[in-house]
KOLRODO-697681 format. One record per residue (C-alpha): x, y, z; residue in three letters. Coordinates in steps of 0.25 Angstrom, whole numbers, padded with zeros to 4 digits, always signed. Each point is the difference from the previous one (the first is absolute). Last residue first. Layout:
N
XYZALA ...
This chain:
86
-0004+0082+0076UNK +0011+0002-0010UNK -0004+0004-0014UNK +0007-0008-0011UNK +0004+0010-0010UNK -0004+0003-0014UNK +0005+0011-0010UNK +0013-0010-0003UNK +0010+0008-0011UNK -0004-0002-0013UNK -0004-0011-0007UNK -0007+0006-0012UNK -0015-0005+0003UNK -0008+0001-0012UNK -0013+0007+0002UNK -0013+0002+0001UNK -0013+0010+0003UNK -0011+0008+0006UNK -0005-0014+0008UNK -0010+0003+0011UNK +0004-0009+0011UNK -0010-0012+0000UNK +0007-0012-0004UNK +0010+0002+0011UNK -0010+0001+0012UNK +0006+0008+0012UNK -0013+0005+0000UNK +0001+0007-0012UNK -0003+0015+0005UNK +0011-0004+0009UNK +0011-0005-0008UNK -0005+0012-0010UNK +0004+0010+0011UNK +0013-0007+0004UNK +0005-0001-0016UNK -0003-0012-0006UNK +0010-0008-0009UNK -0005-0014-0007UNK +0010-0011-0003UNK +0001-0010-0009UNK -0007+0005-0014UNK -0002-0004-0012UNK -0003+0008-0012UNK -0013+0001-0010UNK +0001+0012-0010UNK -0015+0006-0003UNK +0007+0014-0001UNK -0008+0002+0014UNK +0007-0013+0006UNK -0004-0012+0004UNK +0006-0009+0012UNK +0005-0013+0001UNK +0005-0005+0015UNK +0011-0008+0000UNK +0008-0001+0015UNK -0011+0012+0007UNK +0010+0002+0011UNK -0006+0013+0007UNK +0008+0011+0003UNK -0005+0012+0010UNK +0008+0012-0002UNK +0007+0011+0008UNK +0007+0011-0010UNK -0013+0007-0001UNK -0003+0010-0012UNK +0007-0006-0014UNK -0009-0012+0000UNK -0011+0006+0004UNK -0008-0006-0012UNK -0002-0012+0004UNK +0011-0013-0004UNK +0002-0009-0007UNK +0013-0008-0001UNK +0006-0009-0012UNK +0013-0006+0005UNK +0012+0002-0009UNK +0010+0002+0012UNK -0004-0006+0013UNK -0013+0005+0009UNK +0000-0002+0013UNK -0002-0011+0011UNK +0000-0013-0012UNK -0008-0011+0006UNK +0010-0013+0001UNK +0001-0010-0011UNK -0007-0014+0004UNK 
């Protein structure tokens, strides 16, 4: 059994809502091969989806309800998730 990825890695597809560039804390969800549609009428696949703390809650902390405004390719960049420590 593979282990359940903690972040995205480079080339992963993300959705995210549309305050992507307003909060730097996010919620992540592990979504492994979702297929999406887009407004082009494109189709992608994605594995995770990004909510910023307002969307998380409007939500209910439920993945498939945050208000999708978009998606992207993961670059690999420098890590943009930590493990919080209780």
């Amino acid at each position: 059994m593979s282990k359940i990825p903690t972040q995205p890695a480079k080339g992963d597809t993300v959705l995210f809502c549309d305050h992507a560039d307003k909060v730097k804390d996010w919620h992540w969800w592990y979504v492994r091969s979702l297929a999406f549609g887009r407004p082009n009428g494109t189709i992608g696949v994605a594995q995770w989806i990004l909510a910023c703390p307002k969307c998380f809650l409007a939500s209910g902390g439920k993945a498939l309800k945050v208000p999708v405004a978009g998606d992207t390719v993961w670059d690999g960049g420098k890590p943009l998730i930590f493990e919080k420590k209780s």
